[in-house]
C-alpha positions in Angstrom: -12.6 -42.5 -1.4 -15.1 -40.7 -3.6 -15.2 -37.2 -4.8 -18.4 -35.6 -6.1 -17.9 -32.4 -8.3 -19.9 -30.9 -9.9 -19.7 -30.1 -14.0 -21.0 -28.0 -16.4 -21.7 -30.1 -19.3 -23.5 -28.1 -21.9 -25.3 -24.5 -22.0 -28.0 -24.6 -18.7 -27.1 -28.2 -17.8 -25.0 -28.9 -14.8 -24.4 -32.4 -13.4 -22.7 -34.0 -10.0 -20.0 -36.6 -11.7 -18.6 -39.7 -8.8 -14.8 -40.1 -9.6 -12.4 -42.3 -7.1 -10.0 -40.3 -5.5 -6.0 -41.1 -6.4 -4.1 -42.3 -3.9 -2.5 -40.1 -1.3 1.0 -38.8 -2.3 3.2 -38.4 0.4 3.6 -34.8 0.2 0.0 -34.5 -0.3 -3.2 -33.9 1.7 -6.2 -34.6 1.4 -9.3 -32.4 2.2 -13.2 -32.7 2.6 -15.2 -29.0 1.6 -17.0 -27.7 3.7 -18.6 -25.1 1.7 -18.2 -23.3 -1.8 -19.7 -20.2 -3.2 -20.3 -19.4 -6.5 -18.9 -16.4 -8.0 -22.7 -15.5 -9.9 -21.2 -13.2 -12.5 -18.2 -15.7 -13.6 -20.1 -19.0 -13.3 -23.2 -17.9 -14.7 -21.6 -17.0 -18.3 -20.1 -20.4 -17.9 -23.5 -21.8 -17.1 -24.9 -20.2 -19.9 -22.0 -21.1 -22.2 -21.3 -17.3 -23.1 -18.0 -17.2 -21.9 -15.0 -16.5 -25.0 -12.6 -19.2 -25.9 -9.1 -17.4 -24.8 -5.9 -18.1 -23.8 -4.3 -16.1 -20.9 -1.4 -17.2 -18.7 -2.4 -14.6 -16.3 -5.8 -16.2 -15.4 -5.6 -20.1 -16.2 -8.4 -20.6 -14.2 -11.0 -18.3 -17.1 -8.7 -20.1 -20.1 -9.6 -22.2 -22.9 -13.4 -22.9 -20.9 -15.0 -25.3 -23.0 -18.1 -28.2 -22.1 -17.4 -30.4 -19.7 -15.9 -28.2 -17.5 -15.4 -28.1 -13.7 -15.5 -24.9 -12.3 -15.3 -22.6 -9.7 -12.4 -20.9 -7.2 -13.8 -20.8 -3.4 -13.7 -23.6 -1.8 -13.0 -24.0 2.2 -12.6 -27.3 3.8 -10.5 -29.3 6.5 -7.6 -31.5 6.6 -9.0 -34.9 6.6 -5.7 -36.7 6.0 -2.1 -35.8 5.5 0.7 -37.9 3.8 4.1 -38.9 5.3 6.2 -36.0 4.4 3.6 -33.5 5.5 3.5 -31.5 8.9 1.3 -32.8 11.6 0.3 -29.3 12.2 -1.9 -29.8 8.6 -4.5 -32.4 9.9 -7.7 -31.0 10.7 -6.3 -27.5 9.5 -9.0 -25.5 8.0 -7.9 -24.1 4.5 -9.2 -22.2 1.9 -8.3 -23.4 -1.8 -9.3 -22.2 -5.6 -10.7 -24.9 -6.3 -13.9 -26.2 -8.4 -17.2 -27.2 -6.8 -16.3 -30.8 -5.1 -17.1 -32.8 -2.5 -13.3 -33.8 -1.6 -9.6 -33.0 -3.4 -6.2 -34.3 -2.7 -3.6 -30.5 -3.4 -0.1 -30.1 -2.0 -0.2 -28.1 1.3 1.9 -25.2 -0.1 -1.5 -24.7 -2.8 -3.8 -23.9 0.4 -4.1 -20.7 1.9 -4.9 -21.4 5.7 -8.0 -19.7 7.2 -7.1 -17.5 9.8 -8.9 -17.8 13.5 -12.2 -16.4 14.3 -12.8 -17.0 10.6 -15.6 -18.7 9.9 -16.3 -21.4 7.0 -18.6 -19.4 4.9 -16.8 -15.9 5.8 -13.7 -17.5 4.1 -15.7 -18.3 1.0 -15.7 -15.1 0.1 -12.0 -14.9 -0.4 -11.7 -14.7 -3.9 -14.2 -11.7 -4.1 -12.7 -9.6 -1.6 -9.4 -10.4 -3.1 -10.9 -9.1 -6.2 -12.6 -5.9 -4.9 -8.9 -4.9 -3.0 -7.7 -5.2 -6.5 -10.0 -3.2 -8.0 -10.1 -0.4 -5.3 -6.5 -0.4 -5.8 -6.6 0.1 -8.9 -9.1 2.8 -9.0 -7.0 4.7 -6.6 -9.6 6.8 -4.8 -8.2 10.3 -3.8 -9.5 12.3 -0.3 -12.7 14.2 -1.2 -13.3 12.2 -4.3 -17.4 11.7 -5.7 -17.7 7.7 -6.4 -20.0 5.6 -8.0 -20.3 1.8 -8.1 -22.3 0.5 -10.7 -23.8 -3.3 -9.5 -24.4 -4.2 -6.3 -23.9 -8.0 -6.4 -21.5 -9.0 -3.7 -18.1 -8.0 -6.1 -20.0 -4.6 -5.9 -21.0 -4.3 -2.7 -17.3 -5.2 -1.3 -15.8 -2.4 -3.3 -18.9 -0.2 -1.6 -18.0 -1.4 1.8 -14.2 -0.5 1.2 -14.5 2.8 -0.3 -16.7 3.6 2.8 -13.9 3.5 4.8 -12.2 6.3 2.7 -13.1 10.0 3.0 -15.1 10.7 0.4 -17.3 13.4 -0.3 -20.4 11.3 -1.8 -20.6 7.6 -2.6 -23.5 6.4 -4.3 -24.3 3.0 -5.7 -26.8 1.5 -8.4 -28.5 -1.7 -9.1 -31.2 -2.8 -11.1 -32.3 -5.1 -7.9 -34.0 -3.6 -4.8 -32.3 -6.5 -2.6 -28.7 -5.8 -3.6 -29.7 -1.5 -2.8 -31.2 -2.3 0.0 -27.7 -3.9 1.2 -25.5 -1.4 -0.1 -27.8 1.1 2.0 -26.9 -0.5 4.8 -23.5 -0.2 4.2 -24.0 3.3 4.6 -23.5 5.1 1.1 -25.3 8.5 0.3 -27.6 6.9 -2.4 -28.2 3.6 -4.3 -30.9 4.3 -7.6 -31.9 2.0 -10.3 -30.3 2.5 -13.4 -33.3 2.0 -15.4 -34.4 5.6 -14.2 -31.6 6.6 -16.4 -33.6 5.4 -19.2 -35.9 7.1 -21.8 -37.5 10.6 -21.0 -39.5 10.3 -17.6 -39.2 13.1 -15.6 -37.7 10.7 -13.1 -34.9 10.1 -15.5 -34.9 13.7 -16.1 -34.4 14.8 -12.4 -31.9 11.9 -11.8 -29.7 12.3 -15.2 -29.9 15.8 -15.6 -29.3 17.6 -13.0 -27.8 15.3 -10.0 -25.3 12.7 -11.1 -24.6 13.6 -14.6 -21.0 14.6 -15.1 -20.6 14.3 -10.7 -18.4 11.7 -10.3 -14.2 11.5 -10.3 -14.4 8.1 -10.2 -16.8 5.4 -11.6 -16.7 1.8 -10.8 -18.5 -0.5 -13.4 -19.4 -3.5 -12.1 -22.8 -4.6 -13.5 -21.3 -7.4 -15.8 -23.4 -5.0 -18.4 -21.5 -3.3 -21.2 -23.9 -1.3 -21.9 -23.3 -0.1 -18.3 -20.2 1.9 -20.0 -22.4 4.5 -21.7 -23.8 5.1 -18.0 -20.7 5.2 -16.8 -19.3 8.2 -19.0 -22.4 9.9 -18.7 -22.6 10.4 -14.9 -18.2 10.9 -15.0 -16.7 14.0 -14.7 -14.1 15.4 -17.2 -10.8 14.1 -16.4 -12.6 11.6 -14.2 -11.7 7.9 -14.1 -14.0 4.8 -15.1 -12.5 1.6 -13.3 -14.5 -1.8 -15.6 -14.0 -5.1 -13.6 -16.7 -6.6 -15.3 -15.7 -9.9 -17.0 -18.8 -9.7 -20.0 -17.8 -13.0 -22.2 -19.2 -12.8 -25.6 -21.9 -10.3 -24.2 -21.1 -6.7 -26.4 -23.6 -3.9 -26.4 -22.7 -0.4 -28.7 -20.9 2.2 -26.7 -21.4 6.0 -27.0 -17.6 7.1 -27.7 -18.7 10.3 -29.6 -20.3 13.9 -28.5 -19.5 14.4 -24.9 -16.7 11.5 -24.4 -14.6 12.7 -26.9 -14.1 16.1 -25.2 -14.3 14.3 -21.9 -10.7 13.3 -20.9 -11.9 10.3 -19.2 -9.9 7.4 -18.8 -11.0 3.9 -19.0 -9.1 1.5 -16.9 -9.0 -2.0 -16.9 -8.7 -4.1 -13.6 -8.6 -8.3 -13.3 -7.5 -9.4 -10.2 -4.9 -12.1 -11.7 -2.4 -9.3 -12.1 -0.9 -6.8 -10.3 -1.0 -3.1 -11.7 2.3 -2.4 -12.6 2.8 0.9 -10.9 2.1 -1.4 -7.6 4.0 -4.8 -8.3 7.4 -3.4 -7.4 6.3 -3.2 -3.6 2.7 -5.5 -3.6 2.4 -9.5 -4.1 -0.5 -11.7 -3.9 0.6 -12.6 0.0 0.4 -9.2 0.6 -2.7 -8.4 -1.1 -4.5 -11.8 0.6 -3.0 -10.5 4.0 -5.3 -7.1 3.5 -8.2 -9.4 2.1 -8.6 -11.4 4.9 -8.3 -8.6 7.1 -11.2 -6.8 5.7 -13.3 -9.9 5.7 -12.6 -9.5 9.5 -13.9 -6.1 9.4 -16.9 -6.4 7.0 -18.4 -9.9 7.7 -20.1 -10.5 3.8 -21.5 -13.7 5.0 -24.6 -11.5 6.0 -25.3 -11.3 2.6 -25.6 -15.2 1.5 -29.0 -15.0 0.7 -29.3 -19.2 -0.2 -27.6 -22.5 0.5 -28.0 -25.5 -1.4 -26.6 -29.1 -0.9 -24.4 -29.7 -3.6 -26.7 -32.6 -4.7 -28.9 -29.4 -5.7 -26.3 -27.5 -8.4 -28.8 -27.4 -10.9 -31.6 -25.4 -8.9 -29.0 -23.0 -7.7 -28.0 -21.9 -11.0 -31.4 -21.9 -12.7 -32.0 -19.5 -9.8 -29.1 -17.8 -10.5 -30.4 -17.8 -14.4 -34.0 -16.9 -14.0 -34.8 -15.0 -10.9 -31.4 -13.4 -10.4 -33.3 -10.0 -8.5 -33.8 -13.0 -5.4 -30.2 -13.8 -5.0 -27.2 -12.0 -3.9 -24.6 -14.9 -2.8 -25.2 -18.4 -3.1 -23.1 -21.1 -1.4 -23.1 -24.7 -1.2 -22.6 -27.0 1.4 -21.4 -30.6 1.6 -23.0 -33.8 3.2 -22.7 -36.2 0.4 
């Protein structure tokens, strides 16, 4: 049998490579995708060939990245064959698996994560986001009566948005540069979602925002852009003692930050998140089964399939990332599906 996966190969070029499956193992299985989506943030530093050369045994999945690569983490598929030492209750199982982009893959059963009913195909793509926004809300810690701010409104952003909406908060406000990703995480429900390029130069709208309603308002700031330039935002619109929580992976993209005049007097803290790990203060009572048990459970709740704004056949890779690339304001998740 034949796998089709698609490769990176060089900055902006992506190409679908045939390879012959190896034979089945006995304690093996083998599985035809369904569907995959693509984590836009991640894959489209890859694409662009700005991600760092790194080594971390936390996240083997983001190490030593270099062209040609295969990449990706979110694929679903089903059970197509099972070998002799494997349960019968496997075949035609539908599982979720970090996988890259391909057409077919042979994995040991115990490397699946089985989709749980009701779920559907495309609902369980979004697995390794919402695993990532648990992490990060998590991590951020919101507290009853807290102001928050998420900063990016891709679908990383807007799952941490629909989370923290189920906590009492006082105010939760989002921002995005795109009018399609506000206009989602307004229907959510939050108080506001603004532009962040009102915060910029000395318009009177920049004035009325920055000035006198969200400067210095919020306890806790998620930034989630993929901007680092984002930061200085970010401490301008925190309040003193207030938390900044950056889940932004920004590869070899660095901007200059503001750490002087107000920030040092601030007290804010800047906190790290990355969902490979566990926050230590957690780890003694949480695991990743627990934390995937939660995951699925808000994918349940919050059905983030409704914002999958395009499907390509994987045949089509390289138009979905040159979307991805140049008209990014049209997108928020893209997904591909499989009929090769």
């Amino acid at each position: 049998m034949k796998a089709y996966t698609l490769f990176f190969t060089a900055s902006r070029q992506v190409e679908i490579r045939e390879s012959d499956l190896p034979a089945l193992q006995d304690d093996e299985v083998l599985v035809e995708t369904r569907c995959s989506a693509i984590s836009a943030g991640t894959e489209r530093l890859v694409y662009r060939g700005e991600f760092p050369h790194l080594a971390d045994a936390h996240d083997t999945l983001s190490s030593e990245l270099r062209f040609p690569l295969a990449y990706g983490y979110a694929c679903v598929g089903q059970v197509k064959a099972i070998g002799k030492l494997v349960s019968g209750t496997w075949k035609d199982r539908l599982v979720f698996s970090f996988q890259p982009h391909t057409s077919h893959f042979i994995a040991k059963p115990e490397s699946l994560i089985t989709i749980p009913p009701l779920l559907s195909p495309e609902t369980a793509c979004f697995l390794p986001n919402m695993e990532t926004a648990v992490n990060l809300v998590q991590d951020g810690a919101p507290i009853l009566g807290e102001r928050v701010l998420v900063l990016g409104q891709g679908v990383i952003g807007l799952l941490v948005a629909s989370l923290l909406r189920e906590f009492p908060l006082e105010k939760l406000v989002t921002s995005d540069c795109y009018a399609l990703r506000r206009k989602a995480s307004l229907e959510i429900g939050v108080n506001d979602s603004f532009d962040p390029g009102l915060l910029e130069g000395n318009s009177n709208t920049r004035d009325n925002i920055f000035d006198i309603a969200y400067t210095q308002n919020f306890d806790l700031t998620f930034e989630l852009s993929g901007s680092p330039s984002a930061l200085n935002d970010a401490i301008a619109l925190t309040a003193f003692s207030g938390r900044i929580l950056i889940g932004s992976w920004y590869g070899k993209k660095k901007a200059p930050i503001d750490l002087g005049g107000a920030f040092h007097r601030s007290r804010i803290r800047l906190i790290s998140s990355q969902v490979s790990t566990i926050a230590p203060a957690l780890s003694g009572r949480w695991d990743k089964a627990r934390r995937f048990e939660v995951a699925w459970a808000a994918l349940k709740r919050i059905q983030p399939q409704k914002w999958i704004t395009h499907r390509f056949p994987i045949e089509e890779a390289e138009k979905a990332y040159r979307l991805l690339d140049e008209n990014p304001q049209e997108t928020i998740q893209v997904v591909f599906e499989y009929e090769m």
